[in-house]
N, C-alpha and C positions, 0 to 999 in steps of 0.2 A: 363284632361287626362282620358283614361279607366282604368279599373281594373288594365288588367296588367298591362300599366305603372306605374300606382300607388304603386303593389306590388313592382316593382323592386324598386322606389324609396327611397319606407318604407324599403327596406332590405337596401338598405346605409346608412340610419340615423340611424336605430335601430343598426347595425353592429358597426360602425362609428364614433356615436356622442353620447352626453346623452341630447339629442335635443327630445320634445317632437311632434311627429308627429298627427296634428287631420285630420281625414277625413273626410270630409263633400261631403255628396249628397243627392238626391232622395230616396224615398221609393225604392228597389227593384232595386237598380242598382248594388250590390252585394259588399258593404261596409264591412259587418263583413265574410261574407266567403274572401273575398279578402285578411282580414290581419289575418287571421286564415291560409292561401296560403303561406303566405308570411313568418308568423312564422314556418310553415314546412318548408319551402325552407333555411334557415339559424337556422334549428337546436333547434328551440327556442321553450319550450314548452310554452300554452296558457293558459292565466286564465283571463274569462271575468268578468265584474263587470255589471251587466243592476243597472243603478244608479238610473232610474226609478223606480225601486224598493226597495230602499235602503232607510235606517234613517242613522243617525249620530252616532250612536251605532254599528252602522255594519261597518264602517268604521275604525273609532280612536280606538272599544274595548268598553268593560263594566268596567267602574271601581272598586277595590276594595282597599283596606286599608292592606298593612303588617307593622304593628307594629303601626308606627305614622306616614306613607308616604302612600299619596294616589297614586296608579298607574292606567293603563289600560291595560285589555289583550288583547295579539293580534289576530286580528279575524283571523277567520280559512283560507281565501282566502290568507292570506298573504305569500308572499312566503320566505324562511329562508332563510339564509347563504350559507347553506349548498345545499340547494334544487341545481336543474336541473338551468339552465339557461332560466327562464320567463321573456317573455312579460304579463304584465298588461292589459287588453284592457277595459278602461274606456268607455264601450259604454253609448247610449245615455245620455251624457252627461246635455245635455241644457232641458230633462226630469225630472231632481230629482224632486220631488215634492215640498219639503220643500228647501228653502231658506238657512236654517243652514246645508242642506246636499251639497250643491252648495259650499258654503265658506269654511265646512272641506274636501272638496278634492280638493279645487284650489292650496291646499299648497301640493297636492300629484304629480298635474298636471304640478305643475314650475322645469324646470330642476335644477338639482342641482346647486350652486354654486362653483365655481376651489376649489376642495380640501376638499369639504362637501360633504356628502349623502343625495340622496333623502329621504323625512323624509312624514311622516302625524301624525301628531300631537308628543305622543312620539315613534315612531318609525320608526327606520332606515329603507331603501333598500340598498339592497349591490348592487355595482356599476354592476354586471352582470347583473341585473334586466333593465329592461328598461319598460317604459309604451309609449300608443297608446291611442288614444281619436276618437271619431266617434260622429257625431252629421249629424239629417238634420236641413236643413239651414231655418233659422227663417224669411219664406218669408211671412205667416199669413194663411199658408196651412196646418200646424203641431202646435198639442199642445204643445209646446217649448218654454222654458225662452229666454231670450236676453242674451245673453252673453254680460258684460262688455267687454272696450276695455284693460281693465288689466290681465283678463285672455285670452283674447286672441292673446295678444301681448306675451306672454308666449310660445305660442306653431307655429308649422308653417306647415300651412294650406295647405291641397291637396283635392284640388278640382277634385270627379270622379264625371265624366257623360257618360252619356249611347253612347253604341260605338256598330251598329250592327254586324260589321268585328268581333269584339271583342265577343262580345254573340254569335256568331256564330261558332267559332273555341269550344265556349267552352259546347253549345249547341250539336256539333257531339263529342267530347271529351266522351259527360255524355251521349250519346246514347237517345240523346231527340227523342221525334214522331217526322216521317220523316214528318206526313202530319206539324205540327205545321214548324217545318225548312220551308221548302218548301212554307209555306207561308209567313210565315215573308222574307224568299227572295225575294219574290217579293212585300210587303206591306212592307217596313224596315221602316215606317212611322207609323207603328201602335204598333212597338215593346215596345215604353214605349211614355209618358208620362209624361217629367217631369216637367213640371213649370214652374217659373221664373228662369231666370237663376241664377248663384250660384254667389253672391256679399256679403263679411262678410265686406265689408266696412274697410279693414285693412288699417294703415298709416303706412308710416316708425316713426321710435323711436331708440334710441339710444340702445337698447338688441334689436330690430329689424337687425340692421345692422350687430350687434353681431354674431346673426344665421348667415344671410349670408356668413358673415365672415366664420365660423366653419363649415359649410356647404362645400364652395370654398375649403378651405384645406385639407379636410377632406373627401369628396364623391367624387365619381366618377357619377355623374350626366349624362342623356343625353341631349347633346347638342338643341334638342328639345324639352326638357319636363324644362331647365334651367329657363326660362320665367314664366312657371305657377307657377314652386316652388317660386318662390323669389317673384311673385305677390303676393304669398299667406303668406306672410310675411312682405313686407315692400308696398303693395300696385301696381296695374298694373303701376300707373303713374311713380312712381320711378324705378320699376323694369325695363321699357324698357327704362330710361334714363339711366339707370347703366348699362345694355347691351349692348345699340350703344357705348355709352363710352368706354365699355372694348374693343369690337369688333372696332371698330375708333385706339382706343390706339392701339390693340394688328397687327393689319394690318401695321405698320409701324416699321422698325427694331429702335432699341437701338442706337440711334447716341452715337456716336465713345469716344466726348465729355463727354457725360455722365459717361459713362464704366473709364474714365481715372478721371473725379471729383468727381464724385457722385460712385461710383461702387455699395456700400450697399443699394440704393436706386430704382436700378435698378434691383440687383441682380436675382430676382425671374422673372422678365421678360427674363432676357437673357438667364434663364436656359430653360426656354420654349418655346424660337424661334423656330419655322422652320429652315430647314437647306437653306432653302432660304434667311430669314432675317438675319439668324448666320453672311453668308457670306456675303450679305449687311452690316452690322456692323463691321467685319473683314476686307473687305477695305476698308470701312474710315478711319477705326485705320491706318489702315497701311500707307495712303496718309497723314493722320491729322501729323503721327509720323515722315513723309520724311520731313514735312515741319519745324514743332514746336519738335524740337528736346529732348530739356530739361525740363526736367522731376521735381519733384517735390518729394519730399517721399511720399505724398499724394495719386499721380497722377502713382507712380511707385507700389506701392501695391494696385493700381484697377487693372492695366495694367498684373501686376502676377497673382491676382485674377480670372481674367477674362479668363486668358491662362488655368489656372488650371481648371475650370469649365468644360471645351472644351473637348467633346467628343476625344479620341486620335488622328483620322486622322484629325481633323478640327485643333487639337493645334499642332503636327507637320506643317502641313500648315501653320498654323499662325507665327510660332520659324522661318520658315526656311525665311520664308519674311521678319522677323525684324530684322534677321542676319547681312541681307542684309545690315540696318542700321547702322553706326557706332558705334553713343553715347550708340543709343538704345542696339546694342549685348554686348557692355558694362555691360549694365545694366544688360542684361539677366546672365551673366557670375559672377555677384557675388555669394559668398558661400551661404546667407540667401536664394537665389531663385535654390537652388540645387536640393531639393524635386520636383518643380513644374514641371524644366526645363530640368534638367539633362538628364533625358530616351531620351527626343527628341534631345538634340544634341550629343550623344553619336550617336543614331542613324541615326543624318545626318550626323555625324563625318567618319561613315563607310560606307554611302553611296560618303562621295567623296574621301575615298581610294579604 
């Protein structure tokens, strides 16, 4: 992805989730002005960390002693309780020099646990806080550690690479020399530089699929950038098997059967049909229910379920077709299905006076 798409992505996870986002690119493809963009655009003040520069003291604090308990104070970058709404930005990450500076901010860099605070060492983040990681990619071009695959399974990776469209909107934006523009229009092969391409070698993992997960519910993603994200968490192999999967699945409406046995299994699919598939699943139902009349209590609270869900004009349609049925309008006319059913035969009660 380029900058910007990157920035917009960064602003759903950071907005969103307490999902740790790392950026990995090139020298000079514009990593930390990107999510310094990205924290303006959602409000968020910025506090960077160059970890390349950092001991282990600047991190966890200096210890001291009150009374007979030893504590640590908290270094100055840290942001309070109280403070503004910050992003963290752990840059150069895979830079610290020292080894023991690596392993006390791996526990800064893990999202929190359901119902804990991010922590480093003894100190809290309050959940408005959110952190950002940046690194270039350890291809044997950059003096850079290896990242194990424990912290890296931790965070979920956005790969930027250089995009001239993208340097070029943002080239006339900043009033760059018209002569420099003007060449790189026509040389857009000489604008950068970058390497090997960007492989951190990620697998899926059980908190891999996690993210995903939290992700899907959670962001509003674009549809074209859904692929790099989730590569850069559970791996390219798995990412475009769980995409045709979902795209294979989601292409096909909700048989009829399902919605009447399974309802709660389906549930989240049916809420997100098309109004094309809605209606492909709505007459099945309605032929499945001329034919197999009886019903089941099972089978009778997906069948109410399913009406309730239903946009209003799609569940009058649907009420006025199972009317039609006998057992079935039965069924729709007891007291417990009043709430779901009522509005709509009231008002087809007055449309056939």
């Amino acid at each position: 992805m380029n900058v910007e798409q990157m920035k917009q992505v960064l602003g759903e996870i950071l907005l969103k989730t307490d999902l740790t986002p790392c950026v990995v690119g090139h020298r000079g493809v514009g990593k930390t002005a990107g999510i310094v963009q990205a924290c303006e655009a959602i409000g968020r003040r910025y506090v960077s960390l160059r970890l390349g520069q950092m001991e282990v003291g600047d991190l966890v604090g200096i210890p001291y002693r009150q009374e007979k308990t030893m504590h640590w104070s908290c270094p100055s970058w840290w942001p309070a309780d109280d403070a503004p709404e910050t992003v963290v930005h752990c840059d150069e990450l895979n830079r610290a020099q020292q080894e023991d500076t690596l392993q006390a901010i791996f526990q800064f860099v893990e999202p929190p646990v359901a119902g804990q605070q991010r922590a480093l060492h003894t100190h809290t983040l309050h959940p408005k806080h959110k952190v950002v990681v940046s690194i270039n990619p350890p291809d044997g071009t950059y003096q850079v550690a290896t990242l194990d695959r424990a912290l890296l399974d931790r965070m979920v990776l956005l790969y930027v690479e250089t995009d001239y469209q993208c340097w070029a909107r943002y080239a006339r934006a900043n009033d760059f020399d018209s002569d420099v523009q003007q060449f790189l229009a026509g040389n857009q092969g000489l604008l950068s530089r970058q390497g090997q391409p960007l492989d951190m070698q990620v697998e899926p993992t059980e908190r891999a699929w996690e993210m995903v997960s939290l992700l899907r519910r959670n962001c509003r993603l674009p549809v074209d950038l859904e692929m790099e994200v989730f590569a850069g968490i559970i791996g390219q192999e798995a990412a475009v098997s769980f995409l045709r999967w979902c795209n294979e699945k989601c292409d096909q409406p909700v048989a009829a059967r399902d919605v009447l046995d399974d309802f709660q299994a389906v549930a989240e699919r049916l809420r997100d049909q098309r109004h094309d598939q809605q209606a492909a699943t709505m007459n099945e139902l309605i032929t499945l229910l001329q034919v197999e009349q009886e019903l089941s209590l099972r089978q009778e609270e997906g069948l109410i379920a399913y009406i309730d869900l239903l946009e209003r004009d799609l569940r009058f349609g649907l009420i006025k077709s199972l009317l039609k049925i006998p057992v079935i309008a039965g069924v729709l006319a007891k007291d417990e299905y009043d709430a779901v059913v009522f509005d709509a035969m009231t008002e087809l009660s007055r449309e056939a006076s």
